[in-house]
ROROVEX-229865 format. One record per residue: residue number from 1; x, y, z of N, C-alpha, C in turn. Coordinates in steps of 0.2 Angstrom, whole numbers, padded with zeros to 4 digits. Example, Ala and Ser with C-alpha at 12.3 -4.5 7.8 and 13.67 -1.06 7.14 Angstrom:
BEGIN
{num = 1 n_east = 0066 n_north = -0028 n_up = 0039 ca_east = 0062 ca_north = -0022 ca_up = 0039 c_east = 0066 c_north = -0016 c_up = 0039} .
{num = 2 n_east = 0064 n_north = -0011 n_up = 0035 ca_east = 0068 ca_north = -0005 ca_up = 0036 c_east = 0064 c_north = 0000 c_up = 0039} .
//
This chain:
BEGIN
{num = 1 n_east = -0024 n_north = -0214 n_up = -0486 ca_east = -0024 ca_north = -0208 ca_up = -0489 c_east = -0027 c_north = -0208 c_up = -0496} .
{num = 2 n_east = -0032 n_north = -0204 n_up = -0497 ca_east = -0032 ca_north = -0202 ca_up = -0504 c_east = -0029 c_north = -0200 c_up = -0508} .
{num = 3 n_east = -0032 n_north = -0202 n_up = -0517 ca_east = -0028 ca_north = -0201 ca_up = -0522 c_east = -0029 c_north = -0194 c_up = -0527} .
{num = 4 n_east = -0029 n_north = -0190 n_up = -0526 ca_east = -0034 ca_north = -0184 ca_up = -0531 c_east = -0032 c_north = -0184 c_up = -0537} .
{num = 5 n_east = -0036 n_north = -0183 n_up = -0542 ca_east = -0035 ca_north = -0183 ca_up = -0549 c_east = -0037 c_north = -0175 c_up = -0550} .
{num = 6 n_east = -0034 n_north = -0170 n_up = -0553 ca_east = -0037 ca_north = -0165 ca_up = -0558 c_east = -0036 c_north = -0167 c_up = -0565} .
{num = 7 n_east = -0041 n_north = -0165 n_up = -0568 ca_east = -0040 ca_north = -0166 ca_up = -0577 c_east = -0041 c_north = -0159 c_up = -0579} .
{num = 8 n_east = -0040 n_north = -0156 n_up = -0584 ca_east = -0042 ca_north = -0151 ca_up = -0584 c_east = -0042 c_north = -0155 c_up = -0594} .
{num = 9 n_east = -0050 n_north = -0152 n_up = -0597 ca_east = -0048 ca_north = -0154 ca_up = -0604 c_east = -0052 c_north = -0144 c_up = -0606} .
{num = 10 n_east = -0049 n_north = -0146 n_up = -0614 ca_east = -0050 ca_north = -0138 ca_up = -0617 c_east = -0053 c_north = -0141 c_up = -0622} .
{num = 11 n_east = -0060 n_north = -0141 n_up = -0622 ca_east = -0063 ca_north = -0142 ca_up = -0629 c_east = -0064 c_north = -0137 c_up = -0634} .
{num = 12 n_east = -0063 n_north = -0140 n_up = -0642 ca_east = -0065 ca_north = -0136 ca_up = -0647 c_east = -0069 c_north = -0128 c_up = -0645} .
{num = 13 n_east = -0069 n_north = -0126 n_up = -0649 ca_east = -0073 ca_north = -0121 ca_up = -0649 c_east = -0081 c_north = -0123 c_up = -0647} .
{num = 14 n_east = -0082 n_north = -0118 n_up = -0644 ca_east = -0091 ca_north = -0123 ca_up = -0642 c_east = -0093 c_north = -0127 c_up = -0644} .
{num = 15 n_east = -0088 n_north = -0131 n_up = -0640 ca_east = -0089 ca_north = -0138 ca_up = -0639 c_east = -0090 c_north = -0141 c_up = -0632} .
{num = 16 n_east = -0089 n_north = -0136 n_up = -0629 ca_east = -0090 ca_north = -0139 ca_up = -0622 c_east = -0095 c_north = -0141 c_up = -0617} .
{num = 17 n_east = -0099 n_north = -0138 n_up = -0620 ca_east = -0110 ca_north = -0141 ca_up = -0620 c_east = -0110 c_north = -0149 c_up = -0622} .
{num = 18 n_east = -0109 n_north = -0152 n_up = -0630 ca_east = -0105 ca_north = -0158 ca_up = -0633 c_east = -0105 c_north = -0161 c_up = -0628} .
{num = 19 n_east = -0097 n_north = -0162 n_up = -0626 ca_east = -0090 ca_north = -0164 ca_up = -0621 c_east = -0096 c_north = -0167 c_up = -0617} .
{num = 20 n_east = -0099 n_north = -0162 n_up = -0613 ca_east = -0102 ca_north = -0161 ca_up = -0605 c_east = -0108 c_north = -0167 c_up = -0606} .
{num = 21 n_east = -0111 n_north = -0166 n_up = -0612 ca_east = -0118 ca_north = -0172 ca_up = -0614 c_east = -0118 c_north = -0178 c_up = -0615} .
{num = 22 n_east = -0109 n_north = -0178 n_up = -0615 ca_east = -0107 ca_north = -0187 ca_up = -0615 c_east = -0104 c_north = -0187 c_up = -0609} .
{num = 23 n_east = -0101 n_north = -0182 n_up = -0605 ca_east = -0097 ca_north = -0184 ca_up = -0600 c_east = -0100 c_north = -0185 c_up = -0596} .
{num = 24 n_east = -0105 n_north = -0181 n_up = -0593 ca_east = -0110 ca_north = -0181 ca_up = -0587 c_east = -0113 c_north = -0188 c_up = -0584} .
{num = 25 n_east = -0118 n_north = -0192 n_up = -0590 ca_east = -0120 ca_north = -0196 ca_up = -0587 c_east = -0114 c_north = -0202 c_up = -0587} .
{num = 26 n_east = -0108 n_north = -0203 n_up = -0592 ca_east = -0105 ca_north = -0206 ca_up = -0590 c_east = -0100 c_north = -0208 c_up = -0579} .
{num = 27 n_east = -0103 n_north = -0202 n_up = -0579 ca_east = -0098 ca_north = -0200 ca_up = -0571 c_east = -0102 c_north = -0207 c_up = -0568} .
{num = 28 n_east = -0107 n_north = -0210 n_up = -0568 ca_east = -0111 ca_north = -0212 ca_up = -0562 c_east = -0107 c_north = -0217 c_up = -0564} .
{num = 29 n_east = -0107 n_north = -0222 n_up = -0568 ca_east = -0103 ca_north = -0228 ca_up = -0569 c_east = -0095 c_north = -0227 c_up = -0565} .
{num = 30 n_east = -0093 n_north = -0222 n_up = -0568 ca_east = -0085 ca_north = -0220 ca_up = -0563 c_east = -0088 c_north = -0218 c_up = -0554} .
{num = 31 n_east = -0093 n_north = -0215 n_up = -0553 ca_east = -0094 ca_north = -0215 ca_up = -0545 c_east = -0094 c_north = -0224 c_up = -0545} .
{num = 32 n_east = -0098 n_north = -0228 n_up = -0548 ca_east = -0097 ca_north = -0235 ca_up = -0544 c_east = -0091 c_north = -0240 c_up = -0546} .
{num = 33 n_east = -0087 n_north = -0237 n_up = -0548 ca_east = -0080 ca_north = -0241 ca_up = -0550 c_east = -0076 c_north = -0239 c_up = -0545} .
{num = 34 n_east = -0073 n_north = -0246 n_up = -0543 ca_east = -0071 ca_north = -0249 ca_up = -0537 c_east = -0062 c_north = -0245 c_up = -0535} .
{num = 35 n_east = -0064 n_north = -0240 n_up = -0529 ca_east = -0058 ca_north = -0236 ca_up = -0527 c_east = -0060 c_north = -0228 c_up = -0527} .
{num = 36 n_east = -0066 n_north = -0225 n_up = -0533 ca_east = -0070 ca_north = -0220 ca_up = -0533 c_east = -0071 c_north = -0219 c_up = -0528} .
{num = 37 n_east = -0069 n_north = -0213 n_up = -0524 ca_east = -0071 ca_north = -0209 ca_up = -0519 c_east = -0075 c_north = -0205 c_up = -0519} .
{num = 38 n_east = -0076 n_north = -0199 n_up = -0523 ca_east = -0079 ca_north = -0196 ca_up = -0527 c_east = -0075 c_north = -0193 c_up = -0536} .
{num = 39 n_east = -0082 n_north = -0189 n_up = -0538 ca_east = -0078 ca_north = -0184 ca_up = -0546 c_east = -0083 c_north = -0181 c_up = -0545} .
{num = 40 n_east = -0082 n_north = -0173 n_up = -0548 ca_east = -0083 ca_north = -0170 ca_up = -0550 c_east = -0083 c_north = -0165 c_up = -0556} .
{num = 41 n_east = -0088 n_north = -0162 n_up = -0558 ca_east = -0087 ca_north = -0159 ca_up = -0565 c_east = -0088 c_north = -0153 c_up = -0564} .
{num = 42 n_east = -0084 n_north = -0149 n_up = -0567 ca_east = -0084 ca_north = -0141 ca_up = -0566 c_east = -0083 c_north = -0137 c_up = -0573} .
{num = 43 n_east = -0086 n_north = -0133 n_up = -0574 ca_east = -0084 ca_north = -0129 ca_up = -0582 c_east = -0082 c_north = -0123 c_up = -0577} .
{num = 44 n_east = -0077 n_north = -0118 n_up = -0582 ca_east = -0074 ca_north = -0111 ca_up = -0580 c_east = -0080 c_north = -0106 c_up = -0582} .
{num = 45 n_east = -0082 n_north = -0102 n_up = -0576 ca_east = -0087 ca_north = -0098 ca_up = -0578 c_east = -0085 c_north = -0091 c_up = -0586} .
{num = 46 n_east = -0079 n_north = -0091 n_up = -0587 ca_east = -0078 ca_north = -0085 ca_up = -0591 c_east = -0076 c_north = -0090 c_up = -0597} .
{num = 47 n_east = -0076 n_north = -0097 n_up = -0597 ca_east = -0072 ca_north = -0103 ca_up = -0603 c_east = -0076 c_north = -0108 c_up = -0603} .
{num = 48 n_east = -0082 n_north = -0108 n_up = -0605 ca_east = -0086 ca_north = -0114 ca_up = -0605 c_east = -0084 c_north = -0121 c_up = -0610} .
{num = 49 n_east = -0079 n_north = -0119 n_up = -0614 ca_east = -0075 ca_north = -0123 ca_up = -0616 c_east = -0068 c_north = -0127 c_up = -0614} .
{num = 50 n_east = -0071 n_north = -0124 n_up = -0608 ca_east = -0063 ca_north = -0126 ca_up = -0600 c_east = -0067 c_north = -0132 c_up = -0597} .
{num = 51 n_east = -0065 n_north = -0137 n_up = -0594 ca_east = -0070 ca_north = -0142 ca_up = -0590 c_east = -0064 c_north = -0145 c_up = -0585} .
{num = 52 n_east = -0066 n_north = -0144 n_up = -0579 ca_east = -0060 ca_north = -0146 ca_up = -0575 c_east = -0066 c_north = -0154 c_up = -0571} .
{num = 53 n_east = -0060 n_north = -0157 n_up = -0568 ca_east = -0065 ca_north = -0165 ca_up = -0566 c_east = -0060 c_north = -0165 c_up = -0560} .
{num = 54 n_east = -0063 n_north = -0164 n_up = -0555 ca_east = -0061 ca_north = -0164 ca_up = -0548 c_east = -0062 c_north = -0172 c_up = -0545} .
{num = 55 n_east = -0055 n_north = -0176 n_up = -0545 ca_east = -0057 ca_north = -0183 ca_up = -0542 c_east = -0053 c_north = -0185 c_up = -0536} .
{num = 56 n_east = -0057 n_north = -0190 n_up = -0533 ca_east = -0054 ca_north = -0195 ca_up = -0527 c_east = -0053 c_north = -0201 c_up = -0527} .
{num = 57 n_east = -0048 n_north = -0204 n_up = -0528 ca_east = -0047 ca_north = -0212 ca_up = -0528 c_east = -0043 c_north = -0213 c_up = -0519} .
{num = 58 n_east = -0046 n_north = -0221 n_up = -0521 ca_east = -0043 ca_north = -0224 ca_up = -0513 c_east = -0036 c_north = -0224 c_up = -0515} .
{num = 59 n_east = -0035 n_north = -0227 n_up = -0521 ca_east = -0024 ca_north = -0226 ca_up = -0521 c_east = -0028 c_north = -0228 c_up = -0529} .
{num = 60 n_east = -0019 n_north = -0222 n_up = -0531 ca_east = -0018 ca_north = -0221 ca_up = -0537 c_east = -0019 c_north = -0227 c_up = -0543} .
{num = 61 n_east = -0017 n_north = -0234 n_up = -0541 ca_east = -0019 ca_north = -0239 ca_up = -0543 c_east = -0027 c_north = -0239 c_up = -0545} .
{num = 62 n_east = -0032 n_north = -0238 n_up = -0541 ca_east = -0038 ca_north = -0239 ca_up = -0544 c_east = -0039 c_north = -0234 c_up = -0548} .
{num = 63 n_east = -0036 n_north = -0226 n_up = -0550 ca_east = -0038 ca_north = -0224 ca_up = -0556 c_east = -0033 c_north = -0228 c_up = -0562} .
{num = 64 n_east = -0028 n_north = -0231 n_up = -0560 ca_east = -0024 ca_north = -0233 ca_up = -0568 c_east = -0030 c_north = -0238 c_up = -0570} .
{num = 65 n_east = -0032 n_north = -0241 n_up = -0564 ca_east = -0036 ca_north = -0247 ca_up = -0569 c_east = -0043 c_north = -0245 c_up = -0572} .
{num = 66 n_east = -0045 n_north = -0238 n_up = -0568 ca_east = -0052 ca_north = -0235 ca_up = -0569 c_east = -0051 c_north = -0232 c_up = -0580} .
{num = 67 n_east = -0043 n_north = -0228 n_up = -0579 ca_east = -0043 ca_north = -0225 ca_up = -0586 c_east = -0041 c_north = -0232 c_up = -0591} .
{num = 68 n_east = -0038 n_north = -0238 n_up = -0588 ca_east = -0037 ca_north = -0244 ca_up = -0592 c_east = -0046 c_north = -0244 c_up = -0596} .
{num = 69 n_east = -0051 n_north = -0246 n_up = -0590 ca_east = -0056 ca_north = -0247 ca_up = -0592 c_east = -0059 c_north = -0245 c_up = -0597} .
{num = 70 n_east = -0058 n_north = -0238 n_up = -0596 ca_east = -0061 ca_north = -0233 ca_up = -0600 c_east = -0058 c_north = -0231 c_up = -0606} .
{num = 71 n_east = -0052 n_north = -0234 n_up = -0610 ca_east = -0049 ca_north = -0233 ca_up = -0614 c_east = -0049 c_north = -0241 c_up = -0619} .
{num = 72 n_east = -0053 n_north = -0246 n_up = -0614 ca_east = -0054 ca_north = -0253 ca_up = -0618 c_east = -0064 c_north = -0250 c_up = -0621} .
{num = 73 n_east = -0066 n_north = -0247 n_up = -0617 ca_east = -0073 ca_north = -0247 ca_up = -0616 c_east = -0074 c_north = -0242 c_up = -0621} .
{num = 74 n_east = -0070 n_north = -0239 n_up = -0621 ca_east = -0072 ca_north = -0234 ca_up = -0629 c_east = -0075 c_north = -0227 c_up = -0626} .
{num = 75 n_east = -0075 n_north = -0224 n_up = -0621 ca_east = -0076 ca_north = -0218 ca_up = -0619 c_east = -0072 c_north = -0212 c_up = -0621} .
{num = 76 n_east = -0066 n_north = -0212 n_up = -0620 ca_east = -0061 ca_north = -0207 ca_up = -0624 c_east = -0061 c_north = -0207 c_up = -0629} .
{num = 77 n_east = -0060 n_north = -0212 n_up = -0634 ca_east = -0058 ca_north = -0210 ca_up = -0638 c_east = -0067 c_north = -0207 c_up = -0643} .
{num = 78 n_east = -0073 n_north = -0208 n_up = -0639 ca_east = -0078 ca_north = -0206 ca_up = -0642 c_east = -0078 c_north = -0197 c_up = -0639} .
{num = 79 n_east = -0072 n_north = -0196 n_up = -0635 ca_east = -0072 ca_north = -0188 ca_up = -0633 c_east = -0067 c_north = -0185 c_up = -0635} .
{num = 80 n_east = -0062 n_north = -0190 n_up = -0638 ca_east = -0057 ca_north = -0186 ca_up = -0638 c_east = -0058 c_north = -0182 c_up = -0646} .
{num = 81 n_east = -0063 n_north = -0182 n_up = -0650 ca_east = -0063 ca_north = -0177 ca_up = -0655 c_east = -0067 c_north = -0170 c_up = -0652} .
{num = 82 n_east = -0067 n_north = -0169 n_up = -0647 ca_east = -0069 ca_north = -0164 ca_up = -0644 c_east = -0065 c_north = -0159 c_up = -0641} .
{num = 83 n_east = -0060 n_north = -0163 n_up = -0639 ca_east = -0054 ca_north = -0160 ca_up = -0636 c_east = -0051 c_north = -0155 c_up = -0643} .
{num = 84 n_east = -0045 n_north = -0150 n_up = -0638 ca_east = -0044 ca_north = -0146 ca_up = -0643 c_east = -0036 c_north = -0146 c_up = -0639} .
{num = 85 n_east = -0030 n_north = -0150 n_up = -0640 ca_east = -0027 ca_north = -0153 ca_up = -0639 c_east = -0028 c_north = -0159 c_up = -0633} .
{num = 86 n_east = -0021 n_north = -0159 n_up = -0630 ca_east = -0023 ca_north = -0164 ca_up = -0623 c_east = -0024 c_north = -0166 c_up = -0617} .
{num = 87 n_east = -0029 n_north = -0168 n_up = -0616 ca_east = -0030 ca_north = -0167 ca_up = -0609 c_east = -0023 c_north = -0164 c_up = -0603} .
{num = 88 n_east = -0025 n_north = -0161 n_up = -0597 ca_east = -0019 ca_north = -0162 ca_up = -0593 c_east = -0021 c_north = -0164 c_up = -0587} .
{num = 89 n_east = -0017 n_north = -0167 n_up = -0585 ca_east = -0019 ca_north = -0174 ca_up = -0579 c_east = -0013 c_north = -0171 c_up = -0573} .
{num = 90 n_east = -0019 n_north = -0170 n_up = -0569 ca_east = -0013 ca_north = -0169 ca_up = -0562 c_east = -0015 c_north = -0172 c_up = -0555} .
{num = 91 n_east = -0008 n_north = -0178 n_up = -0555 ca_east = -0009 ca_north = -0182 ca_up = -0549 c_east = -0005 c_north = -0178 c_up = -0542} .
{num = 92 n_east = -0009 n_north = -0178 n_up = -0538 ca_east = -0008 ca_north = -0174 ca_up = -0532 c_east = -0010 c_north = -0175 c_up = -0525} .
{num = 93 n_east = -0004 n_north = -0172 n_up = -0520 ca_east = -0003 ca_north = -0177 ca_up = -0513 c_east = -0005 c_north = -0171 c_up = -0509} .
{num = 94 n_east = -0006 n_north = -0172 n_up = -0501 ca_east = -0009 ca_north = -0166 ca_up = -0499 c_east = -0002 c_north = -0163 c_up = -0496} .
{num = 95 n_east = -0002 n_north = -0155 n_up = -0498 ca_east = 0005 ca_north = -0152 ca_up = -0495 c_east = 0006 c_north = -0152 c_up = -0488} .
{num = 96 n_east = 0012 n_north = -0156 n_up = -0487 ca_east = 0012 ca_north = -0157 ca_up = -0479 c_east = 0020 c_north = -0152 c_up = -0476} .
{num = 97 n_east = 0019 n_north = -0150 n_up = -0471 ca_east = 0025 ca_north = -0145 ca_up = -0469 c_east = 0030 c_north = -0150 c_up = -0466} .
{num = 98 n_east = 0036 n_north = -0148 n_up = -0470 ca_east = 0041 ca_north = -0151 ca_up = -0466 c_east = 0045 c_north = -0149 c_up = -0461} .
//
């Protein structure tokens, strides 16, 4: 079963054009990192400084190693003066009825 990530980040004030110009092409490396299912990137039509990243991992596991990567590789911390607090990360299961 899959693993979905929501992120939701809030970038500075019109900042979020910025954020998007570093994040964008960075996804393709994250599509071929190993457990990637898919990601997706969405901005809030009314908060263009809203960015939500829609993802799928095989198991939780390959995103802890995908955001290890990503935090040795120097990706975040070249986004994180964009953010405007931080990030919020929601790992989620699919509602099943009991």
């Amino acid at each position: 079963m899959s693993h979905t990530v929501i992120v939701e980040v809030r970038c500075q004030p019109s900042k979020g054009d910025e954020f998007l110009a570093s994040l964008l092409p960075a996804l393709e490396d994250t599509r071929a990192f190993a457990g990637c299912e898919s990601i997706e990137a969405y901005v809030d039509q009314r908060d263009p400084d809203l960015v939500v990243l829609w993802e799928k991992w095989e198991e939780e596991e390959h995103h802890e190693a995908y955001m290890a990567w990503r935090i040795e590789e120097g990706l975040l911390a070249r986004l994180a003066p964009l953010f405007d607090g931080d990030a919020r990360v929601l790992h989620l299961r699919e509602a099943q009825a009991r």
